[in-house]
C-alpha beads as a LAMMPS data file, in Angstrom:
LAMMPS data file: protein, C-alpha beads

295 atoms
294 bonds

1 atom types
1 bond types

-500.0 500.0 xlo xhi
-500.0 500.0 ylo yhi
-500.0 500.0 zlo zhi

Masses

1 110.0

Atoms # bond

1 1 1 281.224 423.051 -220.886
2 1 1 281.191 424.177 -217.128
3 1 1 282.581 423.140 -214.173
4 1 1 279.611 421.107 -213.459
5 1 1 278.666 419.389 -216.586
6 1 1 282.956 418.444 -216.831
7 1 1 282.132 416.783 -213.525
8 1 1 279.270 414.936 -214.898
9 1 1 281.589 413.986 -217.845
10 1 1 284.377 412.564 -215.871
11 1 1 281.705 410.768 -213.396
12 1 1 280.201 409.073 -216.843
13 1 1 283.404 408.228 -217.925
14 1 1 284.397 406.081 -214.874
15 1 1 280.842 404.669 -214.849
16 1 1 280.774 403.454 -218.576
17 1 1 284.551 402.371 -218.044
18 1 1 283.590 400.096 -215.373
19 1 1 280.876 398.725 -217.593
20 1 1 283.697 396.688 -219.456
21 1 1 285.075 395.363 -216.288
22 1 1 281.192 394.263 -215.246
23 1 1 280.364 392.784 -218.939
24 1 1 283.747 390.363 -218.923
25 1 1 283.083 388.891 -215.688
26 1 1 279.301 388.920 -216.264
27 1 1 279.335 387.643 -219.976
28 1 1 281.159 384.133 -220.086
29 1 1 278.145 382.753 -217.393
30 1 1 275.007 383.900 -218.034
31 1 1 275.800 384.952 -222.220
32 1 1 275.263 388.439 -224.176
33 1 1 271.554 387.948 -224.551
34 1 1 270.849 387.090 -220.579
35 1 1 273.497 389.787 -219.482
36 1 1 272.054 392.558 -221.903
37 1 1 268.410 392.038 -220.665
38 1 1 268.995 391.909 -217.173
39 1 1 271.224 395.273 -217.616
40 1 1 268.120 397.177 -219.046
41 1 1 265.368 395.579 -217.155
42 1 1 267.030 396.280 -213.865
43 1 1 267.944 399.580 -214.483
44 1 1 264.102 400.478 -216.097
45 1 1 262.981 398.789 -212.589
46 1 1 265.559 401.090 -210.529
47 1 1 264.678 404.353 -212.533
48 1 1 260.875 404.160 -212.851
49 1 1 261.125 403.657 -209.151
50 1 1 263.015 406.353 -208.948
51 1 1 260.542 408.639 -211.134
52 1 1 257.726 407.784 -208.660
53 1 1 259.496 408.670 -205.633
54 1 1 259.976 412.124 -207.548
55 1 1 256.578 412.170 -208.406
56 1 1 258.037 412.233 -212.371
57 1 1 256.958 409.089 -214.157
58 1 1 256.622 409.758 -217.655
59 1 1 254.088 408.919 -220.532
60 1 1 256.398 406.493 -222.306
61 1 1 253.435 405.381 -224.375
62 1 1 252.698 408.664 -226.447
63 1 1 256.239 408.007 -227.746
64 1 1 257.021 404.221 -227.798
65 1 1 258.027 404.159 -231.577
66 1 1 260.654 406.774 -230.868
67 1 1 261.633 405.046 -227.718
68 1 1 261.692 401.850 -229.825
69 1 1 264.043 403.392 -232.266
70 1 1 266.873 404.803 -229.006
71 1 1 265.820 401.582 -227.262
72 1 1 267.109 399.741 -229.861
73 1 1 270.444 401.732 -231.411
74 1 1 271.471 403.028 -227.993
75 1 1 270.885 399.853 -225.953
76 1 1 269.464 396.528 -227.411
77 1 1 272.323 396.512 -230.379
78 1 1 275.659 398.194 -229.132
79 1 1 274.706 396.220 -225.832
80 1 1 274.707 393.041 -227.321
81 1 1 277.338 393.370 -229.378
82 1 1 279.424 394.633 -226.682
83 1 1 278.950 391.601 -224.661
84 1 1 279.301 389.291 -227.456
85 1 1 282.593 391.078 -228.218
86 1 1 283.730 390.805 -224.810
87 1 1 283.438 386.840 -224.859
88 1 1 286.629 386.733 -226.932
89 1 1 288.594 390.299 -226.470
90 1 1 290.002 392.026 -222.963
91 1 1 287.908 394.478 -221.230
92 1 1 290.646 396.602 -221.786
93 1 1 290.401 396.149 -225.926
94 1 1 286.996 396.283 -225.686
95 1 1 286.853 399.904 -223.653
96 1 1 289.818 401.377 -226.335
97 1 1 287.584 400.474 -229.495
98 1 1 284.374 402.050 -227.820
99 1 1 286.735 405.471 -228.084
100 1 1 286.001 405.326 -231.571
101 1 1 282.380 406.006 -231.009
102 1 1 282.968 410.041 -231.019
103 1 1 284.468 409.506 -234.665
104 1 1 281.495 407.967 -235.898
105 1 1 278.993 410.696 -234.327
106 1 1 281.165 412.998 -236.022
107 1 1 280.526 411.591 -239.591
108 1 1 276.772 411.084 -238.691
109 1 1 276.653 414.428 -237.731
110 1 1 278.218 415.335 -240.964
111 1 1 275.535 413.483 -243.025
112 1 1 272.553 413.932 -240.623
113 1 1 272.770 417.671 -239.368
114 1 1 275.354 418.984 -241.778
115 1 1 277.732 419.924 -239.294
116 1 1 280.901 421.000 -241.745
117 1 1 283.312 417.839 -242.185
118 1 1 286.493 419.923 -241.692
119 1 1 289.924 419.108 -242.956
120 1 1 290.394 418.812 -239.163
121 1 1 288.104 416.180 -238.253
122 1 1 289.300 413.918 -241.756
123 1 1 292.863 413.936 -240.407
124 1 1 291.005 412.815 -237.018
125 1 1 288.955 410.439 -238.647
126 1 1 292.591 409.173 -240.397
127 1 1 294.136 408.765 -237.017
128 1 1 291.476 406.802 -235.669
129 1 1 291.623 404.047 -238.088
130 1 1 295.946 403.859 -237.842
131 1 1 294.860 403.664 -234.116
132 1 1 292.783 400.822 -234.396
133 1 1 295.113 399.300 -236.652
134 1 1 298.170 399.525 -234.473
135 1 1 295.828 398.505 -231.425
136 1 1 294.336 395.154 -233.142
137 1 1 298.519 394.514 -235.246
138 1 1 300.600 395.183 -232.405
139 1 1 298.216 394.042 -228.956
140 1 1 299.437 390.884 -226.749
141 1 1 296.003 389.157 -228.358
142 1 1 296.213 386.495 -230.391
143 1 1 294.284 387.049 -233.507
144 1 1 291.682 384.640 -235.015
145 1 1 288.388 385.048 -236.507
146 1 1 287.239 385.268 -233.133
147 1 1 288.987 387.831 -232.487
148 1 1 288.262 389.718 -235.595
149 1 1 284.565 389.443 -235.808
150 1 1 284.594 390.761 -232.362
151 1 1 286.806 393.886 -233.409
152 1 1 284.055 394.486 -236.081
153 1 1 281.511 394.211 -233.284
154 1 1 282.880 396.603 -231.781
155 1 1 283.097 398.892 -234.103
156 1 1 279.518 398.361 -235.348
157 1 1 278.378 399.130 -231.949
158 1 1 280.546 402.455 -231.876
159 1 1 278.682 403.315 -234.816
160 1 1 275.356 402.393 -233.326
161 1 1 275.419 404.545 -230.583
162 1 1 277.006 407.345 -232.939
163 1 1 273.476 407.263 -234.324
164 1 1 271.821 407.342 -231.052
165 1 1 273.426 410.251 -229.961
166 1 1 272.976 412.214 -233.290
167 1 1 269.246 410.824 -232.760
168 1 1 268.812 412.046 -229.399
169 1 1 269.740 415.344 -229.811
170 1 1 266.729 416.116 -232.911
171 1 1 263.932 413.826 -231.608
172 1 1 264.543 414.300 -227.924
173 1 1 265.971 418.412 -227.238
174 1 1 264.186 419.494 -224.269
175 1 1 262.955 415.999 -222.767
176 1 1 263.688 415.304 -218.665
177 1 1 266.532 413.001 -219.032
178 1 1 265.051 410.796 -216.391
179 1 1 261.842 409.861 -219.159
180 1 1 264.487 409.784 -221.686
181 1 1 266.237 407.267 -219.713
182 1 1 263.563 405.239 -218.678
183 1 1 262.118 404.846 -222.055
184 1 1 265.004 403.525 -223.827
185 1 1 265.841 400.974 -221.141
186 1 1 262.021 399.497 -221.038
187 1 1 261.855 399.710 -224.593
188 1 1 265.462 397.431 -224.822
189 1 1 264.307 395.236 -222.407
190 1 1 261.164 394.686 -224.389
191 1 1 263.089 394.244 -227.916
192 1 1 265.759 391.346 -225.915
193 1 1 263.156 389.712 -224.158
194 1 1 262.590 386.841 -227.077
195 1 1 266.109 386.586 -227.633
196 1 1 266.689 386.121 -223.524
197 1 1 264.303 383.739 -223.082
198 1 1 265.799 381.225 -225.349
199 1 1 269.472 381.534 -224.079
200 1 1 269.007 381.293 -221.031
201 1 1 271.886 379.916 -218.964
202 1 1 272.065 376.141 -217.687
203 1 1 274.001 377.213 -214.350
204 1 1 273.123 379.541 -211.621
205 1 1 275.656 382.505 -212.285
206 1 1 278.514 383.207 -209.525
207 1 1 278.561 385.392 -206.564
208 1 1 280.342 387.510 -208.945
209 1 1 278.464 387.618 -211.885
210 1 1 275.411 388.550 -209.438
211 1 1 277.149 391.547 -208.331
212 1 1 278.514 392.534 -212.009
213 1 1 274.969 392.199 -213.245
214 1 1 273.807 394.207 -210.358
215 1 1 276.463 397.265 -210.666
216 1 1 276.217 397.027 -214.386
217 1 1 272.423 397.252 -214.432
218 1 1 272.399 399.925 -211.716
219 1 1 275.392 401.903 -212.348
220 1 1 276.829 402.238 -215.255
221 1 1 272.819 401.657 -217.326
222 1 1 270.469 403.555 -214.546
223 1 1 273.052 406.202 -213.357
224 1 1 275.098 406.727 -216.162
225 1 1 272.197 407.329 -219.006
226 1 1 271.005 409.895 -216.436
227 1 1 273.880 411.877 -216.904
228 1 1 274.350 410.876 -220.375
229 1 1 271.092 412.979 -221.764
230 1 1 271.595 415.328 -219.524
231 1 1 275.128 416.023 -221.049
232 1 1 273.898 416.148 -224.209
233 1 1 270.821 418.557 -223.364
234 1 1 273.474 420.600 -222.458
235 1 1 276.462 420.622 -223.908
236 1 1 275.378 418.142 -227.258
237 1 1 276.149 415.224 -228.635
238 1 1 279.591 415.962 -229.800
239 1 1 280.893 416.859 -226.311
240 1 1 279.123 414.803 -225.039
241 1 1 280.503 411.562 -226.488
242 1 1 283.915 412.998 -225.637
243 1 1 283.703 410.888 -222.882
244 1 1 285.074 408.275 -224.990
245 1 1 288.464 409.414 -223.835
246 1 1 288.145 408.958 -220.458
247 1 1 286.156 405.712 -220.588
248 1 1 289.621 403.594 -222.187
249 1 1 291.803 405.379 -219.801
250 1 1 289.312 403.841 -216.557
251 1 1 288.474 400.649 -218.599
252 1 1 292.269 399.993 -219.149
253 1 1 293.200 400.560 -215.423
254 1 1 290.669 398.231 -214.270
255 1 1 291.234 395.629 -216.658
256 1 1 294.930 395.192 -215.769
257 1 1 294.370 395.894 -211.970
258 1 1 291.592 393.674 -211.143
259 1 1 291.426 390.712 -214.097
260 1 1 295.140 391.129 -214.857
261 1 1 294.925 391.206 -218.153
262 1 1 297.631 391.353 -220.513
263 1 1 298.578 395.143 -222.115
264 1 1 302.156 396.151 -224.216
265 1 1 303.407 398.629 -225.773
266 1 1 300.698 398.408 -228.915
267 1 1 297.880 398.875 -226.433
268 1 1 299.337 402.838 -225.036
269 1 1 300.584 403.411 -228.750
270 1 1 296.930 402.368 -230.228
271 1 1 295.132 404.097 -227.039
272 1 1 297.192 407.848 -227.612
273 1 1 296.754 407.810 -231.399
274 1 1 293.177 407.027 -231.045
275 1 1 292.149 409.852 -228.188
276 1 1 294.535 412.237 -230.464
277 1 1 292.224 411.376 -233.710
278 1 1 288.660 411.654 -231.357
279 1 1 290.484 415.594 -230.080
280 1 1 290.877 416.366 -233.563
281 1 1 287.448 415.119 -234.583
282 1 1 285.790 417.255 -231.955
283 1 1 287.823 419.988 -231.969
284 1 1 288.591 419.364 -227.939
285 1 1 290.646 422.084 -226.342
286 1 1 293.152 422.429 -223.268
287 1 1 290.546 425.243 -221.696
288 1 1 287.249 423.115 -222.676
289 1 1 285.118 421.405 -225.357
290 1 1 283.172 423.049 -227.766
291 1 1 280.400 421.491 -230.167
292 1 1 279.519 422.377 -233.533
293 1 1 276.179 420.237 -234.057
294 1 1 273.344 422.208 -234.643
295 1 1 270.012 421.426 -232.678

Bonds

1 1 1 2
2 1 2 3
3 1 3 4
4 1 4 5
5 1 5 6
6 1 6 7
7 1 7 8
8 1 8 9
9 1 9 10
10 1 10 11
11 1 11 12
12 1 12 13
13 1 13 14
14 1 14 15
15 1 15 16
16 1 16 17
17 1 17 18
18 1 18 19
19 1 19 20
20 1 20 21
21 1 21 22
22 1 22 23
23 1 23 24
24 1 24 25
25 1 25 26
26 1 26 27
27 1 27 28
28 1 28 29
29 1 29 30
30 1 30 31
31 1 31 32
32 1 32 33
33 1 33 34
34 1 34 35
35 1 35 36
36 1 36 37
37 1 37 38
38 1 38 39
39 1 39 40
40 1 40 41
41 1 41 42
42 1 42 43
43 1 43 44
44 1 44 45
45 1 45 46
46 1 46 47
47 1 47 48
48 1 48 49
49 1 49 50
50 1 50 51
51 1 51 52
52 1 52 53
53 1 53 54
54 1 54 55
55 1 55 56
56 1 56 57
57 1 57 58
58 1 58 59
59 1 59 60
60 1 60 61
61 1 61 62
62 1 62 63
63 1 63 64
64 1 64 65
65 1 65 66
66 1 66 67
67 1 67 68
68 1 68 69
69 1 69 70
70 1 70 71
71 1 71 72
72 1 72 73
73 1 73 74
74 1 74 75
75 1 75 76
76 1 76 77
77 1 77 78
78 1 78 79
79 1 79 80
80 1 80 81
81 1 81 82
82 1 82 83
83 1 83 84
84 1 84 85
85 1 85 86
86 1 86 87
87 1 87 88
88 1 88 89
89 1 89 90
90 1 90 91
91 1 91 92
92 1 92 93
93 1 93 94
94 1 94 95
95 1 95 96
96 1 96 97
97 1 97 98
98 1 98 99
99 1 99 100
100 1 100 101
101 1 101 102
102 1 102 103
103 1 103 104
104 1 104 105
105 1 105 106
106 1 106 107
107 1 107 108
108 1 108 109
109 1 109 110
110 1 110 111
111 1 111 112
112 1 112 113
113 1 113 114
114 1 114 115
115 1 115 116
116 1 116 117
117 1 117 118
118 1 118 119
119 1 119 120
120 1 120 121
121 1 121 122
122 1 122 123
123 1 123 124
124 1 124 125
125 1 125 126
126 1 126 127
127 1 127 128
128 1 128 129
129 1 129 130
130 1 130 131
131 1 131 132
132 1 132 133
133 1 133 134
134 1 134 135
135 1 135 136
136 1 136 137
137 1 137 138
138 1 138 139
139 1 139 140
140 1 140 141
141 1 141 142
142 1 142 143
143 1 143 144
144 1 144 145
145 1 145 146
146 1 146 147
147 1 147 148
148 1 148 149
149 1 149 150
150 1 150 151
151 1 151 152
152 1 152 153
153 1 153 154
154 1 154 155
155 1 155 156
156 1 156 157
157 1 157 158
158 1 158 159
159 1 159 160
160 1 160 161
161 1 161 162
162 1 162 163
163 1 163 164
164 1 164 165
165 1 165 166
166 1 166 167
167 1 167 168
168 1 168 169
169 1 169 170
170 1 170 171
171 1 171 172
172 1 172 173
173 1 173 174
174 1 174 175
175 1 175 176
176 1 176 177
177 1 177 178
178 1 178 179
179 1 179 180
180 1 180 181
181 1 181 182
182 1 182 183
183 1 183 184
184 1 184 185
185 1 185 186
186 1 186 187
187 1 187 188
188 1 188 189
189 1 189 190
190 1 190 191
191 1 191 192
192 1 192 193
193 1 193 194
194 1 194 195
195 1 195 196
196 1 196 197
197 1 197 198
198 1 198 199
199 1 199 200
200 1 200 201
201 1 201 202
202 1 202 203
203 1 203 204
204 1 204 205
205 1 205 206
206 1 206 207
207 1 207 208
208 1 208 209
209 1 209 210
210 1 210 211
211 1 211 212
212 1 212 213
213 1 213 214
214 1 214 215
215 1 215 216
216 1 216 217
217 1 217 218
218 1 218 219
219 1 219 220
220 1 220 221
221 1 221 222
222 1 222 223
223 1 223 224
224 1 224 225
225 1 225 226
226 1 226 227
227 1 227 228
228 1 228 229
229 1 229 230
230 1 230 231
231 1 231 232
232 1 232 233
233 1 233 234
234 1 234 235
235 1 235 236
236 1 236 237
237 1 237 238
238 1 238 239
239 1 239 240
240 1 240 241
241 1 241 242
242 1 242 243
243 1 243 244
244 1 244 245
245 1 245 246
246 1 246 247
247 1 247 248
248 1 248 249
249 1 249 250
250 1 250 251
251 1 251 252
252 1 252 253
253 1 253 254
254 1 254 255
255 1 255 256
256 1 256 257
257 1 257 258
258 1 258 259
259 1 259 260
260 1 260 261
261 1 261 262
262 1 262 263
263 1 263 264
264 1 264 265
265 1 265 266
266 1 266 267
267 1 267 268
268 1 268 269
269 1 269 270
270 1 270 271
271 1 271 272
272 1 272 273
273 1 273 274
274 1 274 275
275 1 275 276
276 1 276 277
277 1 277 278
278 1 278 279
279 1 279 280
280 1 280 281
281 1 281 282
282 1 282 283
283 1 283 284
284 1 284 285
285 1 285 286
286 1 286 287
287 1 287 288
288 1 288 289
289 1 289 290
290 1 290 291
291 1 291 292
292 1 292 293
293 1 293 294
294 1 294 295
């Protein structure tokens, strides 16, 4: 990984970390359904705009059932569930448990591409469940159902864009990651729509839920999956979802700086054993990363 794609990384990370800060102000007024398809169809507006002022708009059409298929794992589901999630748990929680998302590529790697499961990545794998553990056991949350069938959407949505990634990297090597982009965020948009329609809120949303929509749709959806597929073009999926620990580490500080919310001594405990398990999974170095998934 150079100098430039680790910039890329870190710029990804603080983009997807204030997604979690945008979702839990966004989520409680306008609902999951609403938020998610106003985050894609924004950002499909903002980039297909973009891709005709660079004379670049691609031919989504000639591949709308593998569009369908990102559209769907990378965006429509983990989206949804996020926000759902985020209804009942801190942005802060919410951002930790995404960390788990490098884990999961790992094992779908594993199955999918045979990249070797080594003893390495099981002890990883290990850690990041005590993590989660210790996170959910020992957190200043009060734990209901609520609570817990949020965890587990979390946690499915980890998984979800595990696949995505894995997904990305054999269906779509060597695709512009502007067309990648812009196909997976008009073909989400497209899957919600039904679901949108008939949730649709009974109050006009807040100043700030305007502007959360707004930076969520534009930033940290438009922006971000820009540099997302371009990561993994170059560097692959692996490495790429490395990002996972820096996104807690930015959705953390946010969360307590601008909602407040509550964090202890579970919360740092649960955050350091999980990024130690997602090192160990992907075999992240002081000097650099280095990916073993095979195109």
């Amino acid at each position: 990984m150079g100098a430039r794609d680790l910039g890329y990384l870190i710029l990804l990370g603080m983009l997807w970390g204030g997604s979690f800060l945008f979702i839990r102000i966004g989520v409680p007024e306008l609902g999951p359904f609403v938020l998610v398809e106003l985050r894609v169809g924004i950002a499909a507006v903002a980039l297909a705009l973009c891709a005709v002022i660079l004379g670049r708009l691609p031919k989504v059409r000639a591949r709308w059932k593998q569009f369908a298929i990102l559209g769907a794992v990378n965006a429509a589901i983990p989206f949804s569930l996020i926000s759902a999630a985020e209804i009942h748990l801190t942005a802060s929680l919410a951002a930790i448990l995404n960390s788990t998302t490098v884990m999961f590529t790992a094992l779908v790697a594993a199955v999918w591409m045979g990249d070797p499961l080594t003893a390495r990545k099981v002890v990883g794998v290990v850690m990041g469940i005590v993590g989660v553990a210790v996170l959910v056991g020992w957190d200043p949350i009060t734990l209901n159902w609520a609570v817990v069938l949020s965890i587990g959407a979390m946690l499915a949505a980890s998984l979800s864009y595990a696949l995505a990634a894995v997904y990305t990297k054999r269906m779509f090597a060597g695709s512009p990651p502007l067309a990648i982009a812009i196909g997976q965020q008009t073909a989400a948009s497209m899957l919600l729509l039904p679901l949108a329609a008939i949730s649709l809120p009974g109050e006009r949303p807040s100043a700030a839920a305007t502007i959360s929509v707004l930076a969520l749709a534009l930033l940290s959806t438009a922006v971000a999956y820009m540099l997302y597929y371009r990561l993994i073009e170059n560097v692959g999926p692996t490495s790429t979802t490395t990002v996972t620990l820096l996104v807690p580490v930015f959705g953390l500080l946010l969360g307590v700086l601008i909602l407040n919310e509550p964090f202890g001594l579970g919360t740092l405990v649960g955050l350091g054993t999980i990024l130690c398990s997602v090192a160990l999974v992907t075999g992240l170095r002081l000097g650099g990363t280095r990916d073993k998934v095979r195109a």
